[in-house]
FIFI-815712 format. One record per residue: x, y, z of N, C-alpha, C in turn; chain. Coordinates in nm, 2 decimals, decimal comma. Layout:
+--------+--------+--------+--------+--------+--------+--------+--------+--------+-----+
!    nc1 !    nc2 !    nc3 !   cac1 !   cac2 !   cac3 !    cc1 !    cc2 !    cc3 ! mol !
+--------+--------+--------+--------+--------+--------+--------+--------+--------+-----+
!      X !      Y !      Z !      X !      Y !      Z !      X !      Y !      Z !   A !
...
+--------+--------+--------+--------+--------+--------+--------+--------+--------+-----+
END
This chain:
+--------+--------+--------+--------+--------+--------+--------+--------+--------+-----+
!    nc1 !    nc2 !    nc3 !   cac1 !   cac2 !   cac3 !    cc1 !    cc2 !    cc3 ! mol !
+--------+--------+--------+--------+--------+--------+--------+--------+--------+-----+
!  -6,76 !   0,68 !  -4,88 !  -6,75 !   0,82 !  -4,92 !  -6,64 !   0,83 !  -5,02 !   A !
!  -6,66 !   0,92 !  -5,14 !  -6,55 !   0,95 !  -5,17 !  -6,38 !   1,00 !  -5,14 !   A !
!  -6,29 !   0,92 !  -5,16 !  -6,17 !   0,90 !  -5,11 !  -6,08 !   1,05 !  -5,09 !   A !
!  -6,17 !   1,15 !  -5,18 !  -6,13 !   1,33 !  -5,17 !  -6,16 !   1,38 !  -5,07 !   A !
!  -6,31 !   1,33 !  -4,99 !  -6,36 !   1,39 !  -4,89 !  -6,34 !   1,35 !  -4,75 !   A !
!  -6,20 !   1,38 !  -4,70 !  -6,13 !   1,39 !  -4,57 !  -6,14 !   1,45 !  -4,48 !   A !
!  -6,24 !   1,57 !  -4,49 !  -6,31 !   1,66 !  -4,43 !  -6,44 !   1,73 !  -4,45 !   A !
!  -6,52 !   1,84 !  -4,38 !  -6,59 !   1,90 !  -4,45 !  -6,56 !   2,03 !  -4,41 !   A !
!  -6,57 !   2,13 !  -4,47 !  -6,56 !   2,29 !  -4,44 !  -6,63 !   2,41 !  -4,44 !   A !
!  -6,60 !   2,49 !  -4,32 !  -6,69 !   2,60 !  -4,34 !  -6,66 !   2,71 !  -4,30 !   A !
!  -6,70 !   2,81 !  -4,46 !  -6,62 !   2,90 !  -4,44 !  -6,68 !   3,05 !  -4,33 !   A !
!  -6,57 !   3,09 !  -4,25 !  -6,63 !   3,13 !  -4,12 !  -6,51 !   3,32 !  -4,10 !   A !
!  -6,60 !   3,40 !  -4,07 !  -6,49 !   3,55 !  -4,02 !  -6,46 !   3,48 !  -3,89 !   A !
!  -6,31 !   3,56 !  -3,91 !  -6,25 !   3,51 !  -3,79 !  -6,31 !   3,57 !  -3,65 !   A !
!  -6,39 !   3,68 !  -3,65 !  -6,40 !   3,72 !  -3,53 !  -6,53 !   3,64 !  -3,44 !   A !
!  -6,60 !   3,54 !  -3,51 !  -6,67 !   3,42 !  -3,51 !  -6,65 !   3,35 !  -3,42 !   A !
!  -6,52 !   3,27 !  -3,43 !  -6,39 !   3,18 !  -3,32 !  -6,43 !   3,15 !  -3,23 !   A !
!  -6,41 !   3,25 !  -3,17 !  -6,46 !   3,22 !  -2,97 !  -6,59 !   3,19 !  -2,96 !   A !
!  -6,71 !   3,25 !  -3,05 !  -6,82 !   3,16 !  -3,01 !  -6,83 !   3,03 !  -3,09 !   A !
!  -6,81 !   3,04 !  -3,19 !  -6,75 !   2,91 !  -3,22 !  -6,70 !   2,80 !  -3,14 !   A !
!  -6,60 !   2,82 !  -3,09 !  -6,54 !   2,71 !  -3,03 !  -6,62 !   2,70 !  -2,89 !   A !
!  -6,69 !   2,76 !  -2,83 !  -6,79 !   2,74 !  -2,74 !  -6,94 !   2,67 !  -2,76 !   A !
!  -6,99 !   2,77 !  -2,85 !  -7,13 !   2,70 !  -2,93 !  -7,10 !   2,62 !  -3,06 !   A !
!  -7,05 !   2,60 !  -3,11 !  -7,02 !   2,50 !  -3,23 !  -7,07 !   2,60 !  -3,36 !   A !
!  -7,08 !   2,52 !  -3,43 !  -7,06 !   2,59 !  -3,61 !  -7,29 !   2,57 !  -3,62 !   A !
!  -7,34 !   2,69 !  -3,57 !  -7,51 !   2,67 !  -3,56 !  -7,54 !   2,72 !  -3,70 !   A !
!  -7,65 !   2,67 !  -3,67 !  -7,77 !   2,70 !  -3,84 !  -7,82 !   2,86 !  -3,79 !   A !
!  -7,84 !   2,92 !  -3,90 !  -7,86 !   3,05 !  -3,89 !  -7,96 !   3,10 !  -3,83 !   A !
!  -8,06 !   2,96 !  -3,78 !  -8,21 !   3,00 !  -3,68 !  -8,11 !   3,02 !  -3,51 !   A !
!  -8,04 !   2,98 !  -3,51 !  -7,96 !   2,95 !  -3,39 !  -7,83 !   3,10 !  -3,41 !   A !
!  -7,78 !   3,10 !  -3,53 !  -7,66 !   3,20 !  -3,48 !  -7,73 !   3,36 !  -3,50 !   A !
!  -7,89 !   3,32 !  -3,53 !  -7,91 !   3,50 !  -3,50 !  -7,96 !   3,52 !  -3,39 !   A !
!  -7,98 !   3,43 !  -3,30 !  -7,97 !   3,46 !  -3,14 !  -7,88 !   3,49 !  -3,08 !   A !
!  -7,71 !   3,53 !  -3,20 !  -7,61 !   3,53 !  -3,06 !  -7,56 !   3,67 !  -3,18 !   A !
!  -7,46 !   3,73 !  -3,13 !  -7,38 !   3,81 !  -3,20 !  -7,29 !   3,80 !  -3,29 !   A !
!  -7,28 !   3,81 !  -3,39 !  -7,16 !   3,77 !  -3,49 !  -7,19 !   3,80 !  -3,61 !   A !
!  -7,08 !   3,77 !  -3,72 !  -7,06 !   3,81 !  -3,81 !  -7,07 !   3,73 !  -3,91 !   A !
!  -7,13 !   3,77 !  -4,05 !  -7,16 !   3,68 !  -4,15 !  -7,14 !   3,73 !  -4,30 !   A !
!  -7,05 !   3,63 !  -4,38 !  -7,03 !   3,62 !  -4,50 !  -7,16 !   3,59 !  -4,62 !   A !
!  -7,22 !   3,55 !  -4,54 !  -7,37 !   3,52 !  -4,62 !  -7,47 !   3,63 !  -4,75 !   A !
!  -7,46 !   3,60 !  -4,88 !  -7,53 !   3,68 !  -4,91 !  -7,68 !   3,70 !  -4,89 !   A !
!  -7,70 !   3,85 !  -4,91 !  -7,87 !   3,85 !  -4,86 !  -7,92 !   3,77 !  -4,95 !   A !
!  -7,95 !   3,76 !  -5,09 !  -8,06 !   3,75 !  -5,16 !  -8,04 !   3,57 !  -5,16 !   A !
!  -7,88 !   3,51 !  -5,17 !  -7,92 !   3,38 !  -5,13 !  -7,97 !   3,33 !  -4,99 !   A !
!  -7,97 !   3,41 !  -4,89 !  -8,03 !   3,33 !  -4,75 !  -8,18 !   3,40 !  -4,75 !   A !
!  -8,22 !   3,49 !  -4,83 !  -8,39 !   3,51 !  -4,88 !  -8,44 !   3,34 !  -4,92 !   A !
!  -8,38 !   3,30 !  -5,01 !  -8,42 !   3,21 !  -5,10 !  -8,41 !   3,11 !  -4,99 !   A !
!  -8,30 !   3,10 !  -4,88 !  -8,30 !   2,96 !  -4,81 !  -8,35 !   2,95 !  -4,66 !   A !
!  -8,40 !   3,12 !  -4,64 !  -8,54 !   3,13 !  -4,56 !  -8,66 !   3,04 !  -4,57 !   A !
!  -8,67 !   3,05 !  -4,75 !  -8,80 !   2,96 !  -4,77 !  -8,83 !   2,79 !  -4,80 !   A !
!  -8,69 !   2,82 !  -4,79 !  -8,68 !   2,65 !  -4,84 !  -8,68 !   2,54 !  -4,73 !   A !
!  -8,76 !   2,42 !  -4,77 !  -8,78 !   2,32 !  -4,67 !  -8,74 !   2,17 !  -4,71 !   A !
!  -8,62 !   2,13 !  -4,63 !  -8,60 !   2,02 !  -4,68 !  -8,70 !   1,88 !  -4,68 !   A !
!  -8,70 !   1,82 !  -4,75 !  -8,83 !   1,71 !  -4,81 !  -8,83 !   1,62 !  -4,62 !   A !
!  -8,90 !   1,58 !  -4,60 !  -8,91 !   1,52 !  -4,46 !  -8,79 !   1,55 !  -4,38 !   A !
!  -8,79 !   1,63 !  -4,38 !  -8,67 !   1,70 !  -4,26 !  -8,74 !   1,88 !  -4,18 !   A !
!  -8,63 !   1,95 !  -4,19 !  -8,69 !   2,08 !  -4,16 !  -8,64 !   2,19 !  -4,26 !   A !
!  -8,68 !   2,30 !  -4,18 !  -8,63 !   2,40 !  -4,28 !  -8,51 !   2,49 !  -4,27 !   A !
!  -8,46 !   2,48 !  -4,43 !  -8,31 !   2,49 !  -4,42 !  -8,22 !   2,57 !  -4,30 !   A !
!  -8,28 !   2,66 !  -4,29 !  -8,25 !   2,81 !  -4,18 !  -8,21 !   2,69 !  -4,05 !   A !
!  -8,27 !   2,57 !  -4,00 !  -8,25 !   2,52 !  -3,89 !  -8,13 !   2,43 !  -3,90 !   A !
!  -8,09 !   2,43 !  -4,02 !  -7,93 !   2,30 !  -4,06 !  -7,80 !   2,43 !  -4,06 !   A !
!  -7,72 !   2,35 !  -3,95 !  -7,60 !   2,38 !  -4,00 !  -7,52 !   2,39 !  -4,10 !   A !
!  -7,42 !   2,47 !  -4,20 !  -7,44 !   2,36 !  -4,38 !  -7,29 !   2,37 !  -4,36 !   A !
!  -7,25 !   2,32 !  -4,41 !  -7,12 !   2,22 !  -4,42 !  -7,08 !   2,22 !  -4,58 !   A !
!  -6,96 !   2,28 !  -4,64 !  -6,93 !   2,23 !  -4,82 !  -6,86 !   2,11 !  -4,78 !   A !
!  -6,86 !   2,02 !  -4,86 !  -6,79 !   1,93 !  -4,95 !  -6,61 !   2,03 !  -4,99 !   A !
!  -6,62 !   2,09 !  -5,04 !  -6,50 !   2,21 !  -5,08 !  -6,54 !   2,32 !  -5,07 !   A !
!  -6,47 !   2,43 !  -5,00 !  -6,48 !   2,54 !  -4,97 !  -6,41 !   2,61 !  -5,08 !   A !
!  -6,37 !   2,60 !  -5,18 !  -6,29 !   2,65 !  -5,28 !  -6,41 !   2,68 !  -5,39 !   A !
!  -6,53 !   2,76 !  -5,33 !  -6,58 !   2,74 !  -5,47 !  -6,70 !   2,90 !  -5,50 !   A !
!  -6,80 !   2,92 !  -5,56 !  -6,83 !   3,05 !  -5,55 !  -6,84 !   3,16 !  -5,44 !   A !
!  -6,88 !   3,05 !  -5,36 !  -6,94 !   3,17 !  -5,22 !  -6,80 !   3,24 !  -5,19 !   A !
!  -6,67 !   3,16 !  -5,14 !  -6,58 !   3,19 !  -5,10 !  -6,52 !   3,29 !  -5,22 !   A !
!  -6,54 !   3,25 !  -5,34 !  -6,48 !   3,35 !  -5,46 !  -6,50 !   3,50 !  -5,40 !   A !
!  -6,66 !   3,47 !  -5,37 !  -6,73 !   3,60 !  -5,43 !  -6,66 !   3,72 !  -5,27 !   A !
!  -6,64 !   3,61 !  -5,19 !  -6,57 !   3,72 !  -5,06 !  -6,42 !   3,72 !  -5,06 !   A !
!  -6,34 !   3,66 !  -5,21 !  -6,19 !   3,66 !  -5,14 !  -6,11 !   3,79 !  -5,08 !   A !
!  -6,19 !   3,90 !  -5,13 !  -6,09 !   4,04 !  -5,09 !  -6,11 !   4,03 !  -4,96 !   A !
!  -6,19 !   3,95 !  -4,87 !  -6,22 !   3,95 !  -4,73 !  -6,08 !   3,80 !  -4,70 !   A !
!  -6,04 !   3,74 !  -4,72 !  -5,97 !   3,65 !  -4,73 !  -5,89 !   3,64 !  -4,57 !   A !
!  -5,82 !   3,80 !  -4,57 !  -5,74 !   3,80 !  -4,51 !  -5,85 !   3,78 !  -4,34 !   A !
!  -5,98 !   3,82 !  -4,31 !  -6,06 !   3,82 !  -4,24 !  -6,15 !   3,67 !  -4,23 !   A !
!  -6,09 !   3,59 !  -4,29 !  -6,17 !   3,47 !  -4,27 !  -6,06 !   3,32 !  -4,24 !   A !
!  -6,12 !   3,23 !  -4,26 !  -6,05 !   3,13 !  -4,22 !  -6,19 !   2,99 !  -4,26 !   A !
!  -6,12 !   2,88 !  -4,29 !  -6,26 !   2,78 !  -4,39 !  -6,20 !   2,69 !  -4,24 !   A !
!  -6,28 !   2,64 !  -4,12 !  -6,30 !   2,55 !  -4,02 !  -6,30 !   2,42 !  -4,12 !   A !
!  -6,25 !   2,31 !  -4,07 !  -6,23 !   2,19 !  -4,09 !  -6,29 !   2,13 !  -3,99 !   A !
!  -6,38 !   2,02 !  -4,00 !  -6,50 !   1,98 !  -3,99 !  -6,46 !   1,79 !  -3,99 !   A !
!  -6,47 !   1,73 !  -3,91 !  -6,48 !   1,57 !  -3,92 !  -6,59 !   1,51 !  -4,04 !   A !
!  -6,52 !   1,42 !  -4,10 !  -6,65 !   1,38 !  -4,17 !  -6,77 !   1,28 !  -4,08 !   A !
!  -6,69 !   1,24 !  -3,95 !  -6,82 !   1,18 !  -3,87 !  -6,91 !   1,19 !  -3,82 !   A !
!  -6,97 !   1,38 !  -3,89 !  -7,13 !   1,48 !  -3,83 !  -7,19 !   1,39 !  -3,96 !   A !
!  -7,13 !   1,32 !  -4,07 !  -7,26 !   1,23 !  -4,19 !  -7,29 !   1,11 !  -4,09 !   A !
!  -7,24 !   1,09 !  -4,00 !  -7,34 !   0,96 !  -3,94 !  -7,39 !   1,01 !  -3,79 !   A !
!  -7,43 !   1,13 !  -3,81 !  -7,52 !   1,20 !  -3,72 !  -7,68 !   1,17 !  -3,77 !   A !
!  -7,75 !   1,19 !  -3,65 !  -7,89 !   1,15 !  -3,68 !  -7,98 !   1,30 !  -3,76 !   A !
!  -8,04 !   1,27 !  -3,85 !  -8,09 !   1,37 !  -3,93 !  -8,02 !   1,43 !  -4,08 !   A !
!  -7,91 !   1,42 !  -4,04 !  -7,83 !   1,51 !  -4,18 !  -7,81 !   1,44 !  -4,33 !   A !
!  -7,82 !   1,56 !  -4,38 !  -7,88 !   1,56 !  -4,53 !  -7,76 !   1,60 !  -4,59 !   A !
!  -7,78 !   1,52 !  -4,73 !  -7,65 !   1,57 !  -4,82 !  -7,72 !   1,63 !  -4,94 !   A !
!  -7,68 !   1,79 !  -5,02 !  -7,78 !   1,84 !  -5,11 !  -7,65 !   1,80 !  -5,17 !   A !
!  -7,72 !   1,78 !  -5,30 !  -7,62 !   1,74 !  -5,44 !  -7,51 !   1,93 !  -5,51 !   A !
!  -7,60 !   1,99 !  -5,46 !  -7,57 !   2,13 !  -5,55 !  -7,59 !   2,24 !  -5,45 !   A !
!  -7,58 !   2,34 !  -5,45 !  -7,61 !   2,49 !  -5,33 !  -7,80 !   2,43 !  -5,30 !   A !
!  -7,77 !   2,45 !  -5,19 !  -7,90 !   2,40 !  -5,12 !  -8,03 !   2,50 !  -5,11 !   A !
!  -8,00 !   2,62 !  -5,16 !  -8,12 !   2,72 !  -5,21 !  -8,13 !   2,71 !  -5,34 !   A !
!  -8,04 !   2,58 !  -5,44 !  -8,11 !   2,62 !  -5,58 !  -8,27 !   2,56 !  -5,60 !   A !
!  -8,30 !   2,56 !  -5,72 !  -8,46 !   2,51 !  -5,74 !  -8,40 !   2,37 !  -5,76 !   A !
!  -8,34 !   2,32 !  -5,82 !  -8,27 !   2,19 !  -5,85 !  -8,18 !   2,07 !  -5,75 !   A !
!  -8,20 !   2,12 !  -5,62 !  -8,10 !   2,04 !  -5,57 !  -8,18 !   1,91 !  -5,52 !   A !
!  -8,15 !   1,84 !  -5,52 !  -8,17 !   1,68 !  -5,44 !  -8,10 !   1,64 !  -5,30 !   A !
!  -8,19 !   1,64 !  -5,20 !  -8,16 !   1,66 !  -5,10 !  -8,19 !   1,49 !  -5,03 !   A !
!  -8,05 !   1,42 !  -5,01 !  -8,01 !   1,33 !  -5,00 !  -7,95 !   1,22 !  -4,87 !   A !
!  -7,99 !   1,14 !  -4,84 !  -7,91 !   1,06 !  -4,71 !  -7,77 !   1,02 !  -4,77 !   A !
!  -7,70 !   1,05 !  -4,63 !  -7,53 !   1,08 !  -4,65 !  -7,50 !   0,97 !  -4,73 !   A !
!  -7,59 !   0,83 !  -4,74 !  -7,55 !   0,71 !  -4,80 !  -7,57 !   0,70 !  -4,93 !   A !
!  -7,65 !   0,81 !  -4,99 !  -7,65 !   0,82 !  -5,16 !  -7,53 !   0,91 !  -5,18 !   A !
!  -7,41 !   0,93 !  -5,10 !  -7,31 !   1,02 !  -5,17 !  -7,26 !   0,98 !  -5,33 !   A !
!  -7,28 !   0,90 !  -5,35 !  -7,24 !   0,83 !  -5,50 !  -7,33 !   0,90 !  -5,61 !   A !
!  -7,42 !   0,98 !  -5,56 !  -7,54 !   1,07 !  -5,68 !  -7,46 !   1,17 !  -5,69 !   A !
!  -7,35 !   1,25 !  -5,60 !  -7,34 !   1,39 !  -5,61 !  -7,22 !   1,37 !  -5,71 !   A !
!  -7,18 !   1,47 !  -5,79 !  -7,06 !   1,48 !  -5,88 !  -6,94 !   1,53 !  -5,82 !   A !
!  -6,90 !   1,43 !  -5,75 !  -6,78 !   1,47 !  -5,72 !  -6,63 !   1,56 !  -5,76 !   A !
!  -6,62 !   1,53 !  -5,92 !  -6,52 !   1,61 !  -6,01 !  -6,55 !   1,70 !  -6,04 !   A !
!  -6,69 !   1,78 !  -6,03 !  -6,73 !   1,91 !  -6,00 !  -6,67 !   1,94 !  -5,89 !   A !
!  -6,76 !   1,92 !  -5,79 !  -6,71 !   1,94 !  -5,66 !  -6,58 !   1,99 !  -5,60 !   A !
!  -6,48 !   1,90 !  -5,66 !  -6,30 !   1,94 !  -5,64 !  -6,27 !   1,96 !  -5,73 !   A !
!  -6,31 !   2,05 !  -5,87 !  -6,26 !   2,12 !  -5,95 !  -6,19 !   2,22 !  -5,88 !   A !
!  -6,11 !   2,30 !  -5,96 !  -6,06 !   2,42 !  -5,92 !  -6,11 !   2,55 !  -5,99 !   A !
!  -6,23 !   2,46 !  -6,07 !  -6,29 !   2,62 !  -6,07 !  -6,39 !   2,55 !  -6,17 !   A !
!  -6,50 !   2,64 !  -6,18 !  -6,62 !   2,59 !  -6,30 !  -6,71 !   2,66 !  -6,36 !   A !
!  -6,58 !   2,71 !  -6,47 !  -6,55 !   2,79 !  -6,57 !  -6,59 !   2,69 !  -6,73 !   A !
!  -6,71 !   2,72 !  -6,75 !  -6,72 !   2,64 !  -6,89 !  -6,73 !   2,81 !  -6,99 !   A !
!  -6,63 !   2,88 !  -7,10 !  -6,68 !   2,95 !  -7,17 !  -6,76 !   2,95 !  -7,26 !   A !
!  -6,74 !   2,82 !  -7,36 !  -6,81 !   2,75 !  -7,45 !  -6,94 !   2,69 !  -7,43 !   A !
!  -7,03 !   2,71 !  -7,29 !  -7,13 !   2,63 !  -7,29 !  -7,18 !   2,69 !  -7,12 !   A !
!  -7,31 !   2,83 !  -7,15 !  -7,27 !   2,90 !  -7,05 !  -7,41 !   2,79 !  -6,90 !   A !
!  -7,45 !   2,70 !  -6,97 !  -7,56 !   2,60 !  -6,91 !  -7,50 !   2,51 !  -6,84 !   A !
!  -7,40 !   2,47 !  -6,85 !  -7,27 !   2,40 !  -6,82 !  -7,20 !   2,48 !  -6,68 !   A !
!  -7,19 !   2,51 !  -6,73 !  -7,13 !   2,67 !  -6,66 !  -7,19 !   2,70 !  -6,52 !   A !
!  -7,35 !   2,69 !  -6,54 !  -7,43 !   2,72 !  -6,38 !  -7,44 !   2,60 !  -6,35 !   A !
!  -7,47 !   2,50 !  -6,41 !  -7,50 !   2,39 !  -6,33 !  -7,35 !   2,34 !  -6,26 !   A !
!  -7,26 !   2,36 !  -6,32 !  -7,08 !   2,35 !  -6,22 !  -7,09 !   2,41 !  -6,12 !   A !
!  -7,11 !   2,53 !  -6,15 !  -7,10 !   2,69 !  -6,05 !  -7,18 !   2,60 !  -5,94 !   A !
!  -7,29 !   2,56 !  -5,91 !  -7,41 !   2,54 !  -5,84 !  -7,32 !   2,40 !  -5,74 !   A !
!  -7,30 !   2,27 !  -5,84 !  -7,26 !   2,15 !  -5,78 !  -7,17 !   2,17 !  -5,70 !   A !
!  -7,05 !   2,28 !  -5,72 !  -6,92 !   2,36 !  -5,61 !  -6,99 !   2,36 !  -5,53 !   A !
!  -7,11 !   2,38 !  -5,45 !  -7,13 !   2,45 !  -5,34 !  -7,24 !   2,35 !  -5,27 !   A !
!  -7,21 !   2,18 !  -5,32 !  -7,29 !   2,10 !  -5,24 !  -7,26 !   2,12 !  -5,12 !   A !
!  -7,34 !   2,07 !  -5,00 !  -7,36 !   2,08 !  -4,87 !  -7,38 !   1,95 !  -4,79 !   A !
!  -7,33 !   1,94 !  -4,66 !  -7,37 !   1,86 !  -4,59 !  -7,43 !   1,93 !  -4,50 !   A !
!  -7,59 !   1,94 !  -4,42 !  -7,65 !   1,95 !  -4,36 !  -7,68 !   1,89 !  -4,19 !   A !
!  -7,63 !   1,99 !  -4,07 !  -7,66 !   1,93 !  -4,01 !  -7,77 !   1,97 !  -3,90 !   A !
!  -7,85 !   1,91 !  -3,89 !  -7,96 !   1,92 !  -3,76 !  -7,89 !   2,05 !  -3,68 !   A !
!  -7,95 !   2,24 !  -3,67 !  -7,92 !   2,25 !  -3,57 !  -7,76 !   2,34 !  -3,53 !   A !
!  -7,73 !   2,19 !  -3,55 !  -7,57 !   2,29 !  -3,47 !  -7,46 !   2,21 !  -3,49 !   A !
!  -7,29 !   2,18 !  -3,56 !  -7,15 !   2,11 !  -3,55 !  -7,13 !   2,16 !  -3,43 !   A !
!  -7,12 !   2,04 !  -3,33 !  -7,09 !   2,07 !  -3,19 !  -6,87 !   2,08 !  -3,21 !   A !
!  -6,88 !   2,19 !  -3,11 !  -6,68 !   2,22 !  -3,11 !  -6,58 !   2,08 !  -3,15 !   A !
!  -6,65 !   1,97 !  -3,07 !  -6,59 !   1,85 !  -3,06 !  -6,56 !   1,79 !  -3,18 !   A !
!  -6,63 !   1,82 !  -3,33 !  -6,62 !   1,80 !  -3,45 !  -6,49 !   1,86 !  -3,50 !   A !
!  -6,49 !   1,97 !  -3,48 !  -6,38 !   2,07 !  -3,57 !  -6,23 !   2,00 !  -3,53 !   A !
!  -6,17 !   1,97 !  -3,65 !  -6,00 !   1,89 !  -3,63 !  -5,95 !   2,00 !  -3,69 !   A !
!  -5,97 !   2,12 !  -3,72 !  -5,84 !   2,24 !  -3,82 !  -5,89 !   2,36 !  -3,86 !   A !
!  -5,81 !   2,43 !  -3,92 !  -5,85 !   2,55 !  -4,04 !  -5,74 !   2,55 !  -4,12 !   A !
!  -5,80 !   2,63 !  -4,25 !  -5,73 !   2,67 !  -4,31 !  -5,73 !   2,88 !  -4,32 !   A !
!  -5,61 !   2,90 !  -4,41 !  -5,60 !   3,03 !  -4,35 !  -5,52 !   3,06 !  -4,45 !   A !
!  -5,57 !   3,17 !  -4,52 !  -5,52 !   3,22 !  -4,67 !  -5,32 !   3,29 !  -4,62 !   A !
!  -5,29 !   3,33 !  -4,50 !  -5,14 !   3,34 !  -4,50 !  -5,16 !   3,36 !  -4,36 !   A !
!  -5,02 !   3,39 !  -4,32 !  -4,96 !   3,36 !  -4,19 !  -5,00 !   3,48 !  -4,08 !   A !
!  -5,03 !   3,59 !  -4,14 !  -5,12 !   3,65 !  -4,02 !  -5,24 !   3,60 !  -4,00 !   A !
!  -5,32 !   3,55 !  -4,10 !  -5,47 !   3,53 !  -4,05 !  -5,45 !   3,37 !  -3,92 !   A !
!  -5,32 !   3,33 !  -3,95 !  -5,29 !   3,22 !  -3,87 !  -5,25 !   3,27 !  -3,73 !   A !
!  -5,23 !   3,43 !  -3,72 !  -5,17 !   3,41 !  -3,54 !  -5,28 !   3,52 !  -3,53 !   A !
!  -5,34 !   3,59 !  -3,61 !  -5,50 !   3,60 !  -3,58 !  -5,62 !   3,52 !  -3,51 !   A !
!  -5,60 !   3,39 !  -3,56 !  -5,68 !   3,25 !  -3,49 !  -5,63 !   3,20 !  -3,38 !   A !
!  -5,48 !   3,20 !  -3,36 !  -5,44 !   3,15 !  -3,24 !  -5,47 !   3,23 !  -3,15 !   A !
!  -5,48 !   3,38 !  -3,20 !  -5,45 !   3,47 !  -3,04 !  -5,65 !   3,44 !  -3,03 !   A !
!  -5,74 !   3,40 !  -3,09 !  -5,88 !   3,35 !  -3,07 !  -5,84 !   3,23 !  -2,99 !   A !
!  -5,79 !   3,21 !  -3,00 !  -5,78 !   3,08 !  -2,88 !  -5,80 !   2,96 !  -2,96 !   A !
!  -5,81 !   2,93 !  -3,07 !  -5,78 !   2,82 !  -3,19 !  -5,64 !   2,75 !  -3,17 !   A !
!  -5,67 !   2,64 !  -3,11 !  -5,57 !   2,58 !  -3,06 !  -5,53 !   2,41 !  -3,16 !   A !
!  -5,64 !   2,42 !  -3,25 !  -5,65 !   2,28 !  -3,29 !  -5,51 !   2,34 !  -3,47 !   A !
!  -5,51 !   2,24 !  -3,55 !  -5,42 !   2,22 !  -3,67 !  -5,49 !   2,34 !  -3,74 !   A !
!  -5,33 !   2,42 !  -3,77 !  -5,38 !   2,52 !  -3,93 !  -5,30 !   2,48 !  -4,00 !   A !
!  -5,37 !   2,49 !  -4,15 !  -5,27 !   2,50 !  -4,25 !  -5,28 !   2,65 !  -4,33 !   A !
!  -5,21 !   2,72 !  -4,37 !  -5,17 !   2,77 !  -4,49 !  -5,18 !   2,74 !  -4,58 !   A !
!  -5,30 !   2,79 !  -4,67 !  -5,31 !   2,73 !  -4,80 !  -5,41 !   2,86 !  -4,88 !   A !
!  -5,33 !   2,91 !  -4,97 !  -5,37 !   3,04 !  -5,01 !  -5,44 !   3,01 !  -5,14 !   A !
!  -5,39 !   2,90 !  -5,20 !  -5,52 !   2,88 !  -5,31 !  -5,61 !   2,80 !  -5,29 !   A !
!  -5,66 !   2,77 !  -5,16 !  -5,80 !   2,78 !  -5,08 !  -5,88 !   2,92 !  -5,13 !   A !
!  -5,81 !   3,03 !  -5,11 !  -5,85 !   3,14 !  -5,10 !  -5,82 !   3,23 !  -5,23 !   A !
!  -5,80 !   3,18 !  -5,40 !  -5,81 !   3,18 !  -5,48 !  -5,70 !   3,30 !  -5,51 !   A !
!  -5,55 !   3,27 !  -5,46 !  -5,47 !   3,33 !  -5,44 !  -5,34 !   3,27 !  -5,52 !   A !
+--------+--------+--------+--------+--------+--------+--------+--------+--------+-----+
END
């Protein structure tokens, strides 16, 4: 794997946590059997209702996992910033049975939906950009936007036992998680959170 990807992340509202740390990080066919709260846009989880991964299942039943959590989805919610927190994720759910690595946001028309072992297809220097902003070249521009938001896919559900951390845009959202009972490593890191 590439030597950047030390973890995987996902970005989650804090008031999530406690089932969280009970039920693990579920695919959206699984977390709308329970109660909670979601950052999710409508019209992209329309698109990823219908989508079926190539000899796998369909997406609604994968847990998704980014590569880097620093990238549009999280943009598009940072005034929520202070209400969230990006879970840190082991990278050893890619040698789980089933899981898929998409090259790009996993509801585009374009993505390549891949075994953890072709990670050498996905563009990494996209990926841990700090942003993917092309003005000069606005084709450039979506196809960056898109690769920010590859995914690792897992069968289902990230069982608790995976999660080693979070991150947490400042120091209240950090004793906001503790008093959830989040007992594992936070960091503080506000330009996570495009701060």
């Amino acid at each position: 794997m590439d030597p950047r990807v030390t973890e995987l992340q996902c970005i989650m509202p804090l008031e999530n946590i406690p089932s969280i740390l009970k039920h693990g990080i579920l695919s959206n066919e699984r977390a709308a059997k329970l109660p909670h709260e979601s950052v999710a846009m409508t019209e992209v989880q329309e698109r990823r209702d219908l989508k079926q991964v190539p000899r796998g299942m369909k997406l609604h039943q994968y847990a998704n996992l980014y590569f880097h959590a620093r990238n549009p989805m999280l943009y598009k919610r940072k005034e929520q910033a202070a209400n969230l927190c990006v879970l840190c994720v082991s990278i050893e759910v890619l040698e789980l049975d089933g899981v898929v690595i998409a090259d790009c946001n996993a509801s585009s028309n374009y993505v390549r939906f891949l075994p953890p072992s072709n990670w050498r297809l996905l563009e990494f220097d996209d990926i841990f950009a700090l942003n993917w902003i092309h003005p000069d070249d606005p084709i450039a521009q979506l196809r960056h936007r898109s690769r920010k938001c590859a995914e690792v896919l897992v069968p289902h559900a990230v069982e608790p036992r995976f999660l080693i951390g979070a991150r947490v845009v400042n120091r209240t959202a950090e004793e906001q998680l503790r008093a959830l009972g989040f007992s594992l490593p936070i960091t503080i890191d506000p330009g996570l959170f495009f701060r």
